[in-house]
BALOBA-1460 file (C-alpha; in Angstrom, 3 decimals):
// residues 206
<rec num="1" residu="x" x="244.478" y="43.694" z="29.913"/>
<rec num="2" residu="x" x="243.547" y="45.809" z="27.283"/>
<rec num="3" residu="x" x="239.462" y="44.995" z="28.062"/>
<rec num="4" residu="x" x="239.784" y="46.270" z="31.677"/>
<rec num="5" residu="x" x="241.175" y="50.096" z="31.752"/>
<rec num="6" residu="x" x="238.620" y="51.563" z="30.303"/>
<rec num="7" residu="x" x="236.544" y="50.242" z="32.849"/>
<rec num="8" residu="x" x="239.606" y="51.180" z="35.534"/>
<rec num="9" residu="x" x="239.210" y="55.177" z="33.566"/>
<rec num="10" residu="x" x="235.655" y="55.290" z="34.477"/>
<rec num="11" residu="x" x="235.866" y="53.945" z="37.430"/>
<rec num="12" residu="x" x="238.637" y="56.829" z="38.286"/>
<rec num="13" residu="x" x="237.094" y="59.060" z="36.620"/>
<rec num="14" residu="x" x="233.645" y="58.907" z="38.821"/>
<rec num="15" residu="x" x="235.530" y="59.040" z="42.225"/>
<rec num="16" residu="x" x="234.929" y="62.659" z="42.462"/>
<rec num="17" residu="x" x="231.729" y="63.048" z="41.573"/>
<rec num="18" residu="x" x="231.181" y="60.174" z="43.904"/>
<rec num="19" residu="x" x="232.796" y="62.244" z="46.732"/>
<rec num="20" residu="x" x="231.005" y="65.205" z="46.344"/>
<rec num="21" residu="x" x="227.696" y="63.366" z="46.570"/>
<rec num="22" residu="x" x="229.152" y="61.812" z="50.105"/>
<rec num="23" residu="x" x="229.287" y="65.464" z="51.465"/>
<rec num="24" residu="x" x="232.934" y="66.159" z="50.757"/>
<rec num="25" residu="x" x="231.876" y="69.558" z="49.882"/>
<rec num="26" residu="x" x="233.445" y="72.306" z="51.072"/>
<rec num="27" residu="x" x="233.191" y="72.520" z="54.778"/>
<rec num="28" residu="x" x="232.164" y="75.344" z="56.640"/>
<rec num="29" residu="x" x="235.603" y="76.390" z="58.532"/>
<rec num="30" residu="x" x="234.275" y="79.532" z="59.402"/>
<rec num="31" residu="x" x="231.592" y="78.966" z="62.186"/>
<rec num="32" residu="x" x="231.578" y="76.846" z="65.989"/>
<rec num="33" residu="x" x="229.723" y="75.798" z="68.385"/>
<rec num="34" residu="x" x="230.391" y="75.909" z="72.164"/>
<rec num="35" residu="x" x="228.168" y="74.021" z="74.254"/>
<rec num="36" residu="x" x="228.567" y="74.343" z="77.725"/>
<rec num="37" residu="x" x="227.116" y="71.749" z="80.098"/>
<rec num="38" residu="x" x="227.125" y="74.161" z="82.971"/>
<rec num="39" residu="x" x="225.349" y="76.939" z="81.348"/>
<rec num="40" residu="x" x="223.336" y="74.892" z="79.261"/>
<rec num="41" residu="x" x="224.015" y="77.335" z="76.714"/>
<rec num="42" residu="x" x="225.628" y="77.416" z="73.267"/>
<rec num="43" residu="x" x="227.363" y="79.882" z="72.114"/>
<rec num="44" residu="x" x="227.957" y="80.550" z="68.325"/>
<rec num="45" residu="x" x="231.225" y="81.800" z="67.038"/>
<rec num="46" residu="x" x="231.744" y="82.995" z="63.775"/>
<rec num="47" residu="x" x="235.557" y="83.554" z="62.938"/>
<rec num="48" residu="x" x="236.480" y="83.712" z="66.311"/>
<rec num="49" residu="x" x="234.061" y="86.190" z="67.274"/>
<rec num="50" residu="x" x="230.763" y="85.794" z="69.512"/>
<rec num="51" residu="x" x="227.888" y="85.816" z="67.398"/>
<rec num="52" residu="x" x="224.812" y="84.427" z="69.279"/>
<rec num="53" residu="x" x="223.592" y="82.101" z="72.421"/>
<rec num="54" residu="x" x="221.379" y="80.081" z="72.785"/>
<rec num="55" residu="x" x="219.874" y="78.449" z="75.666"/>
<rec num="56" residu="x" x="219.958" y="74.373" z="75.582"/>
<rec num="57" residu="x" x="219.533" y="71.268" z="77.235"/>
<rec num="58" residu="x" x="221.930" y="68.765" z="77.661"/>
<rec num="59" residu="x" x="221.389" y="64.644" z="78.813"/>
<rec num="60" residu="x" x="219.496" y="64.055" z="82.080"/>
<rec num="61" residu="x" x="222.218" y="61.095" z="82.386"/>
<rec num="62" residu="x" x="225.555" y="63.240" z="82.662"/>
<rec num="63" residu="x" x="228.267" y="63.541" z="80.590"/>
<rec num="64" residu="x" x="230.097" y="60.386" z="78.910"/>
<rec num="65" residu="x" x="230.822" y="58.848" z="75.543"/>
<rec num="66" residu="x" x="229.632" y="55.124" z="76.178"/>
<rec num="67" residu="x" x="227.692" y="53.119" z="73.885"/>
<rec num="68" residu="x" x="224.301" y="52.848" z="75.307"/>
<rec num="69" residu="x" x="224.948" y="55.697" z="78.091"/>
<rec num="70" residu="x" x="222.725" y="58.255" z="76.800"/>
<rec num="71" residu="x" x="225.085" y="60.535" z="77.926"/>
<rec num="72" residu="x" x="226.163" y="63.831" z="76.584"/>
<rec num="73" residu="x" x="230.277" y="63.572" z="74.873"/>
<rec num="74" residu="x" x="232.336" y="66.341" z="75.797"/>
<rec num="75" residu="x" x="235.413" y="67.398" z="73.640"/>
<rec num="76" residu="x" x="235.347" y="68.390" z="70.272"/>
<rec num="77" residu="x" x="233.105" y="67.272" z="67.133"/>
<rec num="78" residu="x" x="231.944" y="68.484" z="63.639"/>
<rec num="79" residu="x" x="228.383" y="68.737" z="62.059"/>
<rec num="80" residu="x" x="228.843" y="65.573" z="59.673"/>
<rec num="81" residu="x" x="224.606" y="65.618" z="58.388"/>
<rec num="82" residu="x" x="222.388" y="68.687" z="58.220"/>
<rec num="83" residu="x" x="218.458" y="67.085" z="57.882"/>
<rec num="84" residu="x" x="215.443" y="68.745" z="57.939"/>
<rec num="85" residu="x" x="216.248" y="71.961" z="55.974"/>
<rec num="86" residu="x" x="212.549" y="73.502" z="54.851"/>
<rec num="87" residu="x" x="210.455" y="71.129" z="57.545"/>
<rec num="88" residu="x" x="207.650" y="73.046" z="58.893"/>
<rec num="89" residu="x" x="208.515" y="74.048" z="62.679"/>
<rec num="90" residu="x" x="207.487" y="70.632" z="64.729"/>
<rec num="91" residu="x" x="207.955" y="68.210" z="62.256"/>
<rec num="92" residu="x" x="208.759" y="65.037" z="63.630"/>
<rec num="93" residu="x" x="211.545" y="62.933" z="62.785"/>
<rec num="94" residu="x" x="212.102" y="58.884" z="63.387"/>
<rec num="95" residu="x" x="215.317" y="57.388" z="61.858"/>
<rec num="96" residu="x" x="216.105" y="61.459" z="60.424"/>
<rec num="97" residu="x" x="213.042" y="60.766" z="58.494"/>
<rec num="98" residu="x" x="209.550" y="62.441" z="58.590"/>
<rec num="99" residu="x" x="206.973" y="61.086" z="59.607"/>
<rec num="100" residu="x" x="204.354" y="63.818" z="58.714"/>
<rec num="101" residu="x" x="203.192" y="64.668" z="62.290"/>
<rec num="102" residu="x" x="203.985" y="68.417" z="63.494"/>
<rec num="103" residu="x" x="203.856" y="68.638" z="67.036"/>
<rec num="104" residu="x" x="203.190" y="72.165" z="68.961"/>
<rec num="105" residu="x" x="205.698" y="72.867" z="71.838"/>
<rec num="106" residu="x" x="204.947" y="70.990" z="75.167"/>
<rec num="107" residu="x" x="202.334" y="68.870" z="73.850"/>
<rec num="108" residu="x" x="202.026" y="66.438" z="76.965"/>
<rec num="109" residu="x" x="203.342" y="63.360" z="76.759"/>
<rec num="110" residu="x" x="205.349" y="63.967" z="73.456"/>
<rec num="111" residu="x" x="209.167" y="64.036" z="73.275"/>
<rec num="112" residu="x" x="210.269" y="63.718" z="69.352"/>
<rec num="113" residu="x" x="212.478" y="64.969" z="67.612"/>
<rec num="114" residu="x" x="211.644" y="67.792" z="65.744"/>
<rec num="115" residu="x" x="212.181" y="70.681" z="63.401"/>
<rec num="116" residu="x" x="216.064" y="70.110" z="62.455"/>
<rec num="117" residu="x" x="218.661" y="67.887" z="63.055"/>
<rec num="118" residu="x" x="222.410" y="68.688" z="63.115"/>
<rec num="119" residu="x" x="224.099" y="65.054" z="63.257"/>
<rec num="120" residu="x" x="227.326" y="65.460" z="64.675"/>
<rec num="121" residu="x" x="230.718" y="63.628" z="64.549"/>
<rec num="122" residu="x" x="233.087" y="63.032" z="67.469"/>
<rec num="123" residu="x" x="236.805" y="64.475" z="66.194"/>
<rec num="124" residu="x" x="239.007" y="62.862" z="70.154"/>
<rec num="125" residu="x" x="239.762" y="59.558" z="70.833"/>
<rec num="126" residu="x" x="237.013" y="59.818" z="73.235"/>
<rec num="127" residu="x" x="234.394" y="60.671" z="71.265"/>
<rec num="128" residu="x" x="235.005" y="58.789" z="67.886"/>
<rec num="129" residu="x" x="231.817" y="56.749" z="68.419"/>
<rec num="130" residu="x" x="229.452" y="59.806" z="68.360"/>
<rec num="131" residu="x" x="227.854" y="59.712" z="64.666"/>
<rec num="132" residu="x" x="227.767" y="55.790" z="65.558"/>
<rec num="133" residu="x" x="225.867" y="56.943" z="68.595"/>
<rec num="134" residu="x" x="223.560" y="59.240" z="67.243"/>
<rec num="135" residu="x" x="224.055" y="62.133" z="68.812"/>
<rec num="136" residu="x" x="222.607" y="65.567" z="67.325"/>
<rec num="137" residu="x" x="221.655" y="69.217" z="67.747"/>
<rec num="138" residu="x" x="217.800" y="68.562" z="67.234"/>
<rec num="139" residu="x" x="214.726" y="70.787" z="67.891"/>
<rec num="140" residu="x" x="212.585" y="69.316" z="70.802"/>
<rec num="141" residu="x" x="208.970" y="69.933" z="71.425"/>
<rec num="142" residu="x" x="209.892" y="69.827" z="75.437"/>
<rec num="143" residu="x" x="210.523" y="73.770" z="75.119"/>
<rec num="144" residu="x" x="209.748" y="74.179" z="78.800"/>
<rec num="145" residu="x" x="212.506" y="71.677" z="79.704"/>
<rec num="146" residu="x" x="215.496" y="74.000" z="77.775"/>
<rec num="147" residu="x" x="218.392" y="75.369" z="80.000"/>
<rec num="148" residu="x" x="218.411" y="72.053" z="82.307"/>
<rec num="149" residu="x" x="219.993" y="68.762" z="81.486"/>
<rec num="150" residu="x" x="217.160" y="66.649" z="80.135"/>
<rec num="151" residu="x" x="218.162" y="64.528" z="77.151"/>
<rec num="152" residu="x" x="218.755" y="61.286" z="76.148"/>
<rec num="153" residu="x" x="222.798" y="62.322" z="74.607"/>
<rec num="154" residu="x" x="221.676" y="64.751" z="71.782"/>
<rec num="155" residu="x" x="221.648" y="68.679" z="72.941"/>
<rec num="156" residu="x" x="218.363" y="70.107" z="72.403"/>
<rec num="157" residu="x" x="216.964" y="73.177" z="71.393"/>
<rec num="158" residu="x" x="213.672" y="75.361" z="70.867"/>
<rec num="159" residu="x" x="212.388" y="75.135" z="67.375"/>
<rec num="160" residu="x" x="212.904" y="78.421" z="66.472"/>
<rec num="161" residu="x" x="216.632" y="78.303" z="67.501"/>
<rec num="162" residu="x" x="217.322" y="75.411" z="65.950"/>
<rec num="163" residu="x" x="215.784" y="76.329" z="62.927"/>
<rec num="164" residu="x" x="217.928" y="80.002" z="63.353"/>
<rec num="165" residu="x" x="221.171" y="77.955" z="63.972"/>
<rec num="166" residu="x" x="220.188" y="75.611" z="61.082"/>
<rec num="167" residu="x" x="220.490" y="78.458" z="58.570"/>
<rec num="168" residu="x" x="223.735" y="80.078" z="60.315"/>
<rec num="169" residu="x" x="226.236" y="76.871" z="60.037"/>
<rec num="170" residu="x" x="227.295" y="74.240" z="57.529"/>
<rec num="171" residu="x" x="228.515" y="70.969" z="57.247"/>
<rec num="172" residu="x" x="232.196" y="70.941" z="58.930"/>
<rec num="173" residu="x" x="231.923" y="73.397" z="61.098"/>
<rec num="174" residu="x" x="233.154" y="72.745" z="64.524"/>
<rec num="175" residu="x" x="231.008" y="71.838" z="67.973"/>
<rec num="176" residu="x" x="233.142" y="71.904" z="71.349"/>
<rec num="177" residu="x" x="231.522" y="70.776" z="74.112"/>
<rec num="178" residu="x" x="232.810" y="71.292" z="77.718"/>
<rec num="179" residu="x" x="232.339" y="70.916" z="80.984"/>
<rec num="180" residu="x" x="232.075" y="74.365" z="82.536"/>
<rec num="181" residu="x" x="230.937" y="78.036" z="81.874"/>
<rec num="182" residu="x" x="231.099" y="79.943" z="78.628"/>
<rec num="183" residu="x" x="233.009" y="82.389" z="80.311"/>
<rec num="184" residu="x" x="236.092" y="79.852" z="80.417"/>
<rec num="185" residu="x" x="236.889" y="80.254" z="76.640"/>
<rec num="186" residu="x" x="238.144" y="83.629" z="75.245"/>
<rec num="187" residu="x" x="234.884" y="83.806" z="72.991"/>
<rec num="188" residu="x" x="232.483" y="83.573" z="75.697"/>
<rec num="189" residu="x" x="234.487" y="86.431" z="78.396"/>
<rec num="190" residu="x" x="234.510" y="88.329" z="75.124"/>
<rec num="191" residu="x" x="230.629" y="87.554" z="75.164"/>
<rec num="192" residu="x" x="229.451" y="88.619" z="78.431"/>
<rec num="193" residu="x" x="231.371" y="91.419" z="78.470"/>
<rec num="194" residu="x" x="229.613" y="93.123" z="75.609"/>
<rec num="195" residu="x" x="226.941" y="92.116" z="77.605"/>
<rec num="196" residu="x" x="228.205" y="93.838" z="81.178"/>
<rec num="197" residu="x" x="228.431" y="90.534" z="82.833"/>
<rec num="198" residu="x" x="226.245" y="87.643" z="83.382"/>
<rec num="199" residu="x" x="224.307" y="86.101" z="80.607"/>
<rec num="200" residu="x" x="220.857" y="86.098" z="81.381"/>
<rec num="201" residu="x" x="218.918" y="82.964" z="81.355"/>
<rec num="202" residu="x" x="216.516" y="83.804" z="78.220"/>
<rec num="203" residu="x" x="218.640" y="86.392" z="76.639"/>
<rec num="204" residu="x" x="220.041" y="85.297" z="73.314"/>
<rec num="205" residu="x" x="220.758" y="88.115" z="71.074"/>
<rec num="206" residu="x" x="223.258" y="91.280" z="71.769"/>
């Protein structure tokens, strides 16, 4: 017996350090993302208050959490990955790796993933299959396709929003995504009205 605990002390003793190099970090409880489906808009909330929007685009295929669906989840997740962090804008990504190509926005016939990638984690009975899935907040060279549904499941963004959110939001922090308008959540009424009412289509700063 004697011969095994100072193996079982190490072994103890590592767990943390094995933790923190799982990303068991801190988590950022201060920022979170509503994504409306309707709007095809996110909005960014930091502490409750309305920080930014951004105009997206969610799947081409509807909403839904199946395996295989390509379908946008609704309800509420968590950024679980952040990859990408100091890519060039365009960069493309296969597997969250890159490749080395850069591609300029609305190259024809090119529809990577590019720039960032926020990999997200489904936190509802509904949704627990989302990391599983694959489903992220990823820059998209198909800039001309933003504020209409036209994914494959992730929610899609122009590079230099992506890249802008990227910097804004950590690991942990929360992404809700619903059905309807922003202006159905307290943060987003509280939104438009510093903005005197509708949110224009392109507008995405105060």
């Amino acid at each position: 017996m004697r011969s095994f605990r100072p193996i079982v002390l190490v072994f103890l003793s590592s767990v943390p350090l094995f933790l923190a190099s799982c990303g068991s970090a801190p988590s950022d409880r201060k920022n979170q993302m509503v994504v409306s489906v309707r709007d095809q808009k996110m909005l960014l909330v930091k502490e409750g208050k309305p920080v930014k929007a951004y105009s997206i685009s969610t799947s081409k295929f509807g909403l839904g959490s199946q395996n295989g669906s390509n379908r946008t989840p609704l309800g509420n997740h968590v950024v679980a990955k952040k990859i990408g962090g100091g890519a060039p804008k365009g960069a493309v990504f296969k597997s969250r790796k890159r490749t080395g190509a850069i591609v300029k926005p609305n190259t024809p016939g090119r529809d990577p993933i590019v720039t960032r990638i926020l990999w997200l984690s489904g936190r509802d009975s509904h949704n627990r299959n989302t990391f599983g899935r694959c489903v992220y907040i990823h820059g998209t060279p198909a800039e001309s396709k933003i504020g209409r549904p036209a994914s494959y499941g992730c929610i899609r963004m122009k590079s230099n929003d992506v890249i802008d959110l990227y910097r804004r939001v950590g690991v942990g922090s929360g992404v809700k995504i619903i059905r309807g308008s922003l202006d159905t959540t307290k943060a987003g009424r509280t939104y438009y009205a510093r903005r005197g009412g509708k949110l224009r289509a392109n507008a995405t700063r105060w």
